[in-house]
VOGU-3710 file (C-alpha; in Angstrom, 3 decimals, decimal comma):
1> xxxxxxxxxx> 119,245/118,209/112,561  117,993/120,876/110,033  121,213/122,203/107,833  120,266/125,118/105,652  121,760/126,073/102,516  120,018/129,332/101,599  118,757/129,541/97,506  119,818/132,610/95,442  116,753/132,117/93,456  113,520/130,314/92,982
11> xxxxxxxxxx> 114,970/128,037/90,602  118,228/127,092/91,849  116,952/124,250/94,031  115,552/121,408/93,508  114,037/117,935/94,664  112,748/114,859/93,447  110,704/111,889/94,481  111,641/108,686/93,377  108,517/106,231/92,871  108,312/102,641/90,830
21> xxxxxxxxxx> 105,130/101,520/89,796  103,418/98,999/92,145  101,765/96,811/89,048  101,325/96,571/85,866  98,081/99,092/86,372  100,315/101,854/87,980  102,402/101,373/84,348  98,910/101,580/82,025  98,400/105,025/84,005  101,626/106,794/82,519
31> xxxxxxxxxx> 101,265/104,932/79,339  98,063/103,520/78,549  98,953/102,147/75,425  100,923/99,768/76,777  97,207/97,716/77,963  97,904/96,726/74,028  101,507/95,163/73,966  102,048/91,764/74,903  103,021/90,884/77,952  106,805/89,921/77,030
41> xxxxxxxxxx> 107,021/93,465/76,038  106,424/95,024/78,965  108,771/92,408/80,251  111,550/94,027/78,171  110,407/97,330/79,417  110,842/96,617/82,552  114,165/95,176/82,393  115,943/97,737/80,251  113,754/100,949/79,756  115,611/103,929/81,643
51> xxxxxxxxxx> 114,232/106,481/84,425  111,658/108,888/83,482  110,323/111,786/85,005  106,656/111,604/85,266  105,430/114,864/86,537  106,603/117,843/87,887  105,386/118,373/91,619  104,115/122,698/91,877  102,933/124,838/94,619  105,873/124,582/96,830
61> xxxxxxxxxx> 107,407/127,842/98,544  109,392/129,090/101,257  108,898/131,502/104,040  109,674/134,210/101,803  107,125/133,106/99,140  109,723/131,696/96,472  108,624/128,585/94,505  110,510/125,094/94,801  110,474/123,276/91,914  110,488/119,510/92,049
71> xxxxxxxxxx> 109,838/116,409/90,235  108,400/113,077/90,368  110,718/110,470/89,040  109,821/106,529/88,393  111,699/103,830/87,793  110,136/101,285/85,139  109,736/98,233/87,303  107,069/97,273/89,399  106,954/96,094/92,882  107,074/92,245/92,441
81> xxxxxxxxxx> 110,178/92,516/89,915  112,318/94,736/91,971  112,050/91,682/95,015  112,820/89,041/92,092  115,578/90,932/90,453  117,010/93,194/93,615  120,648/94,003/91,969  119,131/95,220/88,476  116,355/97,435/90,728  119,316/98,883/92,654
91> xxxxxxxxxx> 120,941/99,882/89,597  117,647/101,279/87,995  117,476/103,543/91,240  120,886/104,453/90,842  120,579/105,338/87,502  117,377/107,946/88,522  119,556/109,596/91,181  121,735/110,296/88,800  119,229/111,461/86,233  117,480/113,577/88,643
101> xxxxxxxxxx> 120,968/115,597/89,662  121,561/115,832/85,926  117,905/118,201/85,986  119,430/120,082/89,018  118,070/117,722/92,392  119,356/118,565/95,093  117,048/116,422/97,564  116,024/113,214/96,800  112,851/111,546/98,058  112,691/107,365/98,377
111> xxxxxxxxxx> 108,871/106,345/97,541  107,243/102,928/98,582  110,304/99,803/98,128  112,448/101,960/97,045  113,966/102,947/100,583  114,173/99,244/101,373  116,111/98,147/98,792  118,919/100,343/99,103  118,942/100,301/103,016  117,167/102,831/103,649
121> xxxxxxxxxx> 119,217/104,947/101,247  122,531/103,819/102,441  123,452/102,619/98,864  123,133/105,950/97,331  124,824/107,704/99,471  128,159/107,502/97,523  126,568/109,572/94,554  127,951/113,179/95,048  126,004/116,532/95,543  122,423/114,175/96,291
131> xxxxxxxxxx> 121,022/114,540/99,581  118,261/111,473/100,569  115,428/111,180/102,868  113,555/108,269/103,435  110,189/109,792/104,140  109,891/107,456/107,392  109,792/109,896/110,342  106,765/111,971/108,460  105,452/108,711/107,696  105,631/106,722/110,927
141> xxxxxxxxxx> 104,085/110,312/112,747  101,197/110,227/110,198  100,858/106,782/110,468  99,884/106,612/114,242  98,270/109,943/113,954  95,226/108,105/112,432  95,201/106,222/115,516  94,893/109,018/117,803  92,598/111,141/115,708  90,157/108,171/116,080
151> xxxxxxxxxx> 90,515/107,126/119,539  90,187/110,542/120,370  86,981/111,431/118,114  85,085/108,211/119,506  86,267/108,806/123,317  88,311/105,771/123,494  91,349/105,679/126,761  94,783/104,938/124,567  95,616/102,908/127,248  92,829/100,212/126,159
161> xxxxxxxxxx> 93,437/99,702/122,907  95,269/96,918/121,759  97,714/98,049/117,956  99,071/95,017/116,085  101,758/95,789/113,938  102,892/93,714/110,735  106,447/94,309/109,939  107,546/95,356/113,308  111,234/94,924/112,403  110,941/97,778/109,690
171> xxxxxxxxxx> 111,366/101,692/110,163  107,949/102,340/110,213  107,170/99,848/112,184  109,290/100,181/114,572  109,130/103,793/114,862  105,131/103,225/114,892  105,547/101,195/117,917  107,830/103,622/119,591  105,469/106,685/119,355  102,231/104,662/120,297
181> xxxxxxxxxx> 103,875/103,622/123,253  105,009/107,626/124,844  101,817/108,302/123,875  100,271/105,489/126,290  99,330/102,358/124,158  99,976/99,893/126,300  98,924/96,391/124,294  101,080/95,930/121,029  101,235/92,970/118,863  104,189/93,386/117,449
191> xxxxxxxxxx> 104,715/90,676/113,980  107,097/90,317/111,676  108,833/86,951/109,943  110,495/84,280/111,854  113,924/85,286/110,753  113,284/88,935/111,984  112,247/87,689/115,310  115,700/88,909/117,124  114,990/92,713/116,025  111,891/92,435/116,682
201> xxxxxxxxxx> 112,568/91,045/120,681  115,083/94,283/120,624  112,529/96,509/119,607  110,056/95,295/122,238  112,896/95,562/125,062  112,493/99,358/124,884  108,522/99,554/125,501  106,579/99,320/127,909  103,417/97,354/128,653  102,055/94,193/127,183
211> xxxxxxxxxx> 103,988/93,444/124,257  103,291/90,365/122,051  105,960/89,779/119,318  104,849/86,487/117,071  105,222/85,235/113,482  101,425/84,959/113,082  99,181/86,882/111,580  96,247/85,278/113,149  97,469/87,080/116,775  95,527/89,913/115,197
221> xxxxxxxxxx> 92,087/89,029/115,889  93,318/90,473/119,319  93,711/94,020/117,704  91,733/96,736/117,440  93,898/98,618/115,271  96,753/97,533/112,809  99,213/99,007/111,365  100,827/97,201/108,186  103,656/98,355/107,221  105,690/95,703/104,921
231> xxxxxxxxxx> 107,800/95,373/102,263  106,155/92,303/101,045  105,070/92,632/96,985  101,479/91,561/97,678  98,569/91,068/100,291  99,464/89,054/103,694  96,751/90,498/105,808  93,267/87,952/104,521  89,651/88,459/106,042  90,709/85,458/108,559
241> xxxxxxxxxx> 93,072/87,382/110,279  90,922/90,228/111,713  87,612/90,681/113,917  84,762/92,763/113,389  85,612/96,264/114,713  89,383/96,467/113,181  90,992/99,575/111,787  93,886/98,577/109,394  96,486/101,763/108,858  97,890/100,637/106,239
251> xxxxxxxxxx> 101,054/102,396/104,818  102,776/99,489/102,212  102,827/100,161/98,973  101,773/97,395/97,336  99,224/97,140/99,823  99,433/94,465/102,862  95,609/94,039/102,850  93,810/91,344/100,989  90,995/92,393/98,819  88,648/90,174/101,135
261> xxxxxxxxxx> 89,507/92,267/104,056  88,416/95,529/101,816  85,141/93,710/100,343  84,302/93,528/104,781  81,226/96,582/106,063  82,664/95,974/109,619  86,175/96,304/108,899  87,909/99,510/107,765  91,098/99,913/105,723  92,713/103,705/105,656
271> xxxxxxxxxx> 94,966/104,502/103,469  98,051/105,530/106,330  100,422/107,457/103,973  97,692/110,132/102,862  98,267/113,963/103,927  96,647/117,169/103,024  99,226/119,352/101,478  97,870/122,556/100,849  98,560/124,836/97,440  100,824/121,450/96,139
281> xxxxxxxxxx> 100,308/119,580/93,401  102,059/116,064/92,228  100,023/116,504/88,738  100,412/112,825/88,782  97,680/109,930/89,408  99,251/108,228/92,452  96,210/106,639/93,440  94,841/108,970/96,357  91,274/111,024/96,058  92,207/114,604/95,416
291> xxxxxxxxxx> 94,556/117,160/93,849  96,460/118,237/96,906  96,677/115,011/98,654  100,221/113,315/98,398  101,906/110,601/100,436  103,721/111,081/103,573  106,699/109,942/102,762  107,031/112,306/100,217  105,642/115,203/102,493  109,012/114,494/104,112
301> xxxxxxxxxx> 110,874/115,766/101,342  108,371/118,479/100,384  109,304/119,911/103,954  112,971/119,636/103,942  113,110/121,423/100,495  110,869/123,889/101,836  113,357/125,028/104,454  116,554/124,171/102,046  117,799/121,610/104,044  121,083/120,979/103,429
311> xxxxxxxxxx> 122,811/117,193/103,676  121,651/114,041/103,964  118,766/114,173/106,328  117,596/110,162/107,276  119,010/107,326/106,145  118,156/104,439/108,106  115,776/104,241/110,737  114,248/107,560/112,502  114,393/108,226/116,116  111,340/110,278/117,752
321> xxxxxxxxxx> 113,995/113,386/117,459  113,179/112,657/113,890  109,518/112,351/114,113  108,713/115,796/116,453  111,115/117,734/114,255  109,001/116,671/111,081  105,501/116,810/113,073  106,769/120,886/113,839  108,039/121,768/110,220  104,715/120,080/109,038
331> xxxxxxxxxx> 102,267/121,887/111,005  104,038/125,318/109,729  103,419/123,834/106,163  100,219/123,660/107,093  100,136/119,680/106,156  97,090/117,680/107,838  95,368/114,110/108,072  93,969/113,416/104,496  90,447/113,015/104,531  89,786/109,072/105,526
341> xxxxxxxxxx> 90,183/106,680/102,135  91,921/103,578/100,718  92,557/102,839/97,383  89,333/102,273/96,110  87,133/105,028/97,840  87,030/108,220/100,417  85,437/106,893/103,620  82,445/108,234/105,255  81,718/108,697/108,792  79,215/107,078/108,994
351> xxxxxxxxxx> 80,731/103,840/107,716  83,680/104,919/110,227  81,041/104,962/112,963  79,503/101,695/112,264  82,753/100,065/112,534  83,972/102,190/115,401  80,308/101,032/117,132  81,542/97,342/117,169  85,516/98,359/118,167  84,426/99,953/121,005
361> xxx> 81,877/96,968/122,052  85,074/94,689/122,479  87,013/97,024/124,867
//
């Protein structure tokens, strides 16, 4: 699946990540003099300021040592307008592909909604000399590796666990569901909305085990882990929906999880997208706790520049080919499980073993 396309030179290829922010917040970070303008300004902002490159992303080499030069690129609007106005946010996206090949891209990463509104980068695909990547086979590996880490650090048999799963239908979760099934989970709640219900019923065809496929949240009290993995533009996961002992993964960006489920001591929330990538910097506050800790989906493209892939690479949703090729590349990157956190804090063991106490006390 890896195509190659050998540089001449440490600064003849390029990549970029493409990122919007999630609120209003994520805006005040690159520009924090906009906390000052009223709000129908930053309306107007959002509507009809261009692309802009917010960082550049360093530390990236080869085998042979070179450096790969990259970019983090953000469109101005946030999460919730992009869902209202979906054509405009299309052509925003568009519009940074084509900057970013204009500063000499050659890869192109798809951050948070951003794969999900153009189909999981089918809609740029038209642009000339821009490969994509989604970021979801990295993403759905990482994802369920938090699960096994912590089954396996507590002692707990894969095959007693029960994984709930909000936005089944999706890449990630879908692909999620597929690799915690080979790897023996056999009780998944698998939830998405009514009208997905059909892929959803596909999906669960191809596993094994008990599988549960509903509409309502409230089927995960019967989890001990979940993974949410939506493209909704705010919290659907509230304190009501989850028992004492629950680990949430979650990967969406706006986050799935209710800030009542976050203000709970015997429920933990991880942030699932966080990975350890050695020596590389995004020199850009993207709301995880440390210099060299970047998201998983754009990991993805960190690796395929690394090894100058050449060519589209995933568009659409991953197969497990997908997922063991990235898990490989990654490991030779040297690119591990973040230390556990969430948005507002790194996690300690010892709150993860109070929690884990109680998770293990229900199987």
């Amino acid at each position: 699946m890896i195509k190659t396309a050998r540089s001449n030179g440490e600064d003849d290829y390029k990549f970029a990540f493409l990122v919007h922010p999630r609120d209003k917040k994520d805006i005040f970070i690159k520009f924090p003099i906009l906390k000052y303008v009223p709000s129908c300004v930053l309306v107007l902002i959002e509507r009809y300021l261009s692309p802009v490159k917010v960082s550049n992303v360093t530390g990236l080499k080869d085998s042979e040592g070179n450096n790969i030069k990259g970019y983090i690129i953000s469109i101005p609007m946030t999460a919730p307008r992009m869902l209202s106005e979906r054509d405009r946010a299309l052509n925003q996206i568009r519009k940074a592909v084509r900057f970013a090949r204009k500063k000499g891209v050659k890869m192109i990463g798809l951050g948070a909604l951003i794969s999900s509104l153009t189909y999981g980068g089918k809609k740029l695909i038209d642009i000339p000399d821009i490969s994509i990547t989604t970021g979801h086979a990295y993403t759905g590996y990482n994802v369920t590796r938090y699960i096994f880490k912590i089954t396996d650090d507590y002692g707990i048999d894969l095959s007693n666990v029960t994984v709930g799963i909000v936005g089944a239908a999706g890449s990630i979760g879908g692909i999620s569901a597929k690799i915690l099934a080979r790897a023996g989970v056999k009780k998944l709640i698998l939830i998405d909305l009514q009208r997905k219900t059909e892929v959803v019923n596909e999906l669960a065809k191809g596993l094994e085990g008990d599988i549960v496929v509903t509409n309502n949240l409230s089927a995960l009290k019967d989890a001990d882990f979940v993974i949410a993995a939506t493209n909704a533009p705010g919290a659907l996961i509230e304190s009501e929906h989850v028992s004492p002992g629950t680990i949430i993964v979650d990967d969406a960006q706006p986050s799935d999880v209710a800030q009542n489920v976050f203000d709970r001591d015997d429920v933990i929330v991880l942030e699932a997208g966080a990975v350890s990538t050695p020596g590389i910097k995004s020199n850009f506050n993207i709301g995880l706790h440390g210099a060299e800790i970047n998201y998983c989906c754009m990991a993805e493209l960190l690796i395929l520049a690394s090894v100058y892939h050449d060519g589209h690479y995933l568009t659409g949703p991953p197969t497990l080919k997908y997922v063991d090729e990235m898990q490989d590349l990654g490991e030779r990157l040297g690119f591990t499980l973040a230390p556990y956190q969430n948005m507002h804090s790194l996690i300690s063991e010892n709150d993860l073993s109070k929690v884990m106490s109680l998770c293990k006390g229900r199987l």
